[in-house]
C-alpha positions, 0 to 999 in steps of 0.5 A: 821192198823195204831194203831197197827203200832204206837204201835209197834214204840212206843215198839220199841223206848222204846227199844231203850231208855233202850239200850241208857239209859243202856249204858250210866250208863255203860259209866258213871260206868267205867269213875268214876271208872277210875277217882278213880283209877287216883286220888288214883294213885296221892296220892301214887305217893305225899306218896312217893315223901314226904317219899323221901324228909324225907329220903334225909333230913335225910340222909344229916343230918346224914352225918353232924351229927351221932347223927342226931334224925330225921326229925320234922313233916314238912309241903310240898306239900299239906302233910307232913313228919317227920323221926325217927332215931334208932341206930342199932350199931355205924355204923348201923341206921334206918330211919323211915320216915312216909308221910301224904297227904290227909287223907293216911299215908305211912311209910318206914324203911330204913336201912343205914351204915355210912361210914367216909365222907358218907352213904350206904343205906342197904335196903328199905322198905315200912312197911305195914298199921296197 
């Protein structure tokens, strides 16, 4: 009799120890999941903010200067940044500004019209990968 009920606490407990075991596995699959999703989120978010300070300095170097070619690659933030200038018309121009951070690229063309003593921005794009 006690054999047999040892044998079926020792089922029991090996049970439990799958569902325990399981379990954390699950646990563990969706923190490192979340994790991912936290540290791609933080690069998009330092994309962005680099393509930003490449389009502000590149629109206050245009209202300075209409022939303004774009912005050198720059070191910041752990990334970096640089712009393109393309003449549209003499009044129409588009910025081209293309941050690094991490090993992810992120490009955005920017549409923008000068006026006499300031700068309209016409649209905003982000251009696709590839």
């Amino acid at each position: 009799m006690k054999a047999r009920q040892s044998g079926h606490a020792l089922f029991v407990a090996m049970i439990v120890m799958v569902l325990v075991a399981a379990a954390s596995a699950l646990l563990a699959g969706h923190f490192g999941f979340r994790s991912r999703l936290v540290s791609q989120e933080a690069r998009r978010i330092h994309l962005v903010a680099l393509n930003d300070a490449a389009v502000a300095e590149s629109i206050a170097k245009l209202s300075e200067s209409a022939g303004f070619a774009g912005v050198t690659k720059k070191e910041f933030g752990g990334g970096s940044f640089a712009s393109e200038i393309e003449t549209l018309s003499a009044s129409r121009r588009v910025i081209v500004a293309t941050s690094t951070y991490r090993g992810w690229t992120r490009e955005i063309r920017v549409q923008v019209r000068l006026h006499l003593g300031s700068i309209e921005i016409e649209s905003w794009a982000t251009v696709p990968p590839g």
